[in-house]
N, C-alpha and C positions, 0 to 999 in steps of 0.2 A: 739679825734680830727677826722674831717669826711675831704677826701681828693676826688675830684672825679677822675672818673675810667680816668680819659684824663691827670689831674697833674699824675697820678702814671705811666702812662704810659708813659707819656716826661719823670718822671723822672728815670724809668727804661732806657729807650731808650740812655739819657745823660750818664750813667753809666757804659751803655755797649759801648758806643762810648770813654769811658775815658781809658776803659780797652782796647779798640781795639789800640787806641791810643797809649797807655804806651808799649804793646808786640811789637806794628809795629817799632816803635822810639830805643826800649831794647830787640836788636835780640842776644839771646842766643843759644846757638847749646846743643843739648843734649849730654850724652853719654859721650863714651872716654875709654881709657882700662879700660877693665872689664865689663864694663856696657852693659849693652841688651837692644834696644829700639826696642818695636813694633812699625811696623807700617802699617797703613790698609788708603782705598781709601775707602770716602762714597759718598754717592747721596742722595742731600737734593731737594726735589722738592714740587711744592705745584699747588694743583688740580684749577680749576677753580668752584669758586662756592662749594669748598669741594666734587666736583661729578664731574666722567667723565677722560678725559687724562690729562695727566699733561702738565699744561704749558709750563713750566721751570724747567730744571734739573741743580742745581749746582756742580760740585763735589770739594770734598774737599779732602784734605790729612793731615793726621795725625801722629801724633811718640810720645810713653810716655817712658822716663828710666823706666824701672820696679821696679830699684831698688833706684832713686831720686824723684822719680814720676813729675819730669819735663817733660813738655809736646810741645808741637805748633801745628798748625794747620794753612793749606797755600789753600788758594783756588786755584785749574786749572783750562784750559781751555779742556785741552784733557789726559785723562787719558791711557796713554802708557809710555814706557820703557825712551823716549826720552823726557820725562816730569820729571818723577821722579828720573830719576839720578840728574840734578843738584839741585834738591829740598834735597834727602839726601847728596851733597856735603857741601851743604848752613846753612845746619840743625844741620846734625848728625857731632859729632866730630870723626879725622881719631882712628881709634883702636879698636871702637865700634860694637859687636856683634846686627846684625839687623835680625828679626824676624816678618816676613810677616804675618798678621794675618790669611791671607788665609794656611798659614802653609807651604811654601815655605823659606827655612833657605839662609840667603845670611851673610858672613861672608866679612867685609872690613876691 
């Protein structure tokens, strides 16, 4: 069966819109006693033309239990201290051991 590269794409595109959908709607918090969630800030950006400065920088923030491998992933605007506390308030469950990817230990 021949599908061209434009259906594969809408229907990639629709699938990631169903999963974006179903996390946003089914907000679960990770963690809880005992449990360890990393968690690290990235920068997703994309060049103009594949060459040159980058247009657009998103950042995102992330948390997986290490040991349920439950995960989320929350887009900011500004990556500082006064962003990411109510992200791990929202996120992480109280009890839970948090582990900075950059290697900074914070225990709540």
């Amino acid at each position: 069966m021949f599908l061209s590269k434009i259906s594969l794409i809408d229907w990639k595109n629709f699938c990631r819109d169903i999963c974006a959908i179903h996390f946003v709607n089914n907000l679960q918090k990770v963690g809880g006693p005992g449990h360890i969630v990393e968690i690290d800030e990235s920068a997703f950006g994309k060049r103009k033309y594949n060459r040159g400065r980058l247009v657009k920088t998103q950042w995102e923030f992330d948390g997986v239990d290490i040991i349920t491998r439950q995960c989320f992933l929350v887009e900011i605007e500004k990556k500082d201290a006064a962003t990411s506390l109510p992200i791990n308030q929202n996120y992480i469950s109280p009890g839970t051991t948090i582990i900075r990817i950059s290697g900074v230990l914070i225990m709540t």
